[in-house]
C-alpha positions in Angstrom: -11.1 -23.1 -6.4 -8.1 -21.9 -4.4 -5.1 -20.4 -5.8 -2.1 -19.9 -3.8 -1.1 -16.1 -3.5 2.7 -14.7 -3.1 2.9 -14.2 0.7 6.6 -12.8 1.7 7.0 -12.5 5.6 10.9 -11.6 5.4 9.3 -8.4 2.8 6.4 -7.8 4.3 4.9 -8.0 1.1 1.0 -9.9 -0.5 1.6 -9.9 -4.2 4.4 -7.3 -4.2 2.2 -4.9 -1.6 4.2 -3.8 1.2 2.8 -3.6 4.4 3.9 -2.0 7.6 4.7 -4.8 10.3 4.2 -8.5 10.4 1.0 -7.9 12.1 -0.5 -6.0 9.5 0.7 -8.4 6.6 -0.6 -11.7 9.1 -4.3 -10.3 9.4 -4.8 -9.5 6.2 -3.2 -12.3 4.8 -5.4 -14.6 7.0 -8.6 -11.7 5.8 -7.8 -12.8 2.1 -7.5 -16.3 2.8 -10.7 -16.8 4.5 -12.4 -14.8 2.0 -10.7 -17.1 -0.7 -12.7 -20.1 0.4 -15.7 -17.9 -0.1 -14.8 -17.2 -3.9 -12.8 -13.7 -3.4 -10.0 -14.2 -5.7 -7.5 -11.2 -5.1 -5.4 -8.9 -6.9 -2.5 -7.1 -6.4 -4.5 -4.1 -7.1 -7.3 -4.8 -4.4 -4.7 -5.5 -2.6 -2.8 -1.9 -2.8 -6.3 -0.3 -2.7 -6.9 -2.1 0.6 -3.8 -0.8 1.9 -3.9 2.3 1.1 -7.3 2.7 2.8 -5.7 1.2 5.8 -2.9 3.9 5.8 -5.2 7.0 5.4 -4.1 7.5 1.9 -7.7 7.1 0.9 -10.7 8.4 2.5 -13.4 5.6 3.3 -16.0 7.3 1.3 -13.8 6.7 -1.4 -13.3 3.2 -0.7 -16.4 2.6 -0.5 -17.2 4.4 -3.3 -14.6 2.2 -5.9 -16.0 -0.9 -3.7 -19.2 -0.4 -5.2 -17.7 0.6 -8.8 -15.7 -2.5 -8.7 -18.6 -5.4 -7.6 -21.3 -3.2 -8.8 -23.2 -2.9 -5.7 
């Protein structure tokens, strides 16, 4: 089922998560949606984690690594 998420353009923000420029905040916003229909249901958490992988504030290994923790794969 899809469930609306808070999506503020004048912010730059996805469920309180700032993001750098519209373009950033539009593709993943438009990332998350499509994956909605699929049965992702996001969190402002996966969210922040997702960013900060984006900005270089995580490694990718590590990304991948709590990826894995997280959906146990």
């Amino acid at each position: 089922m899809y469930k609306a998420i808070d999506i503020d353009r004048k912010n730059l923000t996805i469920m309180g998560v700032k993001f750098p420029d519209i373009k950033s905040l539009e593709s993943t916003a438009n990332a998350i949606g499509t994956n909605m229909f699929e049965g992702f249901e996001p969190s402002k958490e996966l969210i922040q984690f997702y960013q900060d992988w984006k900005t270089d504030l995580i490694s990718e290994s590590d990304f991948l690594s709590k990826l894995s923790a997280i959906y146990g794969k």
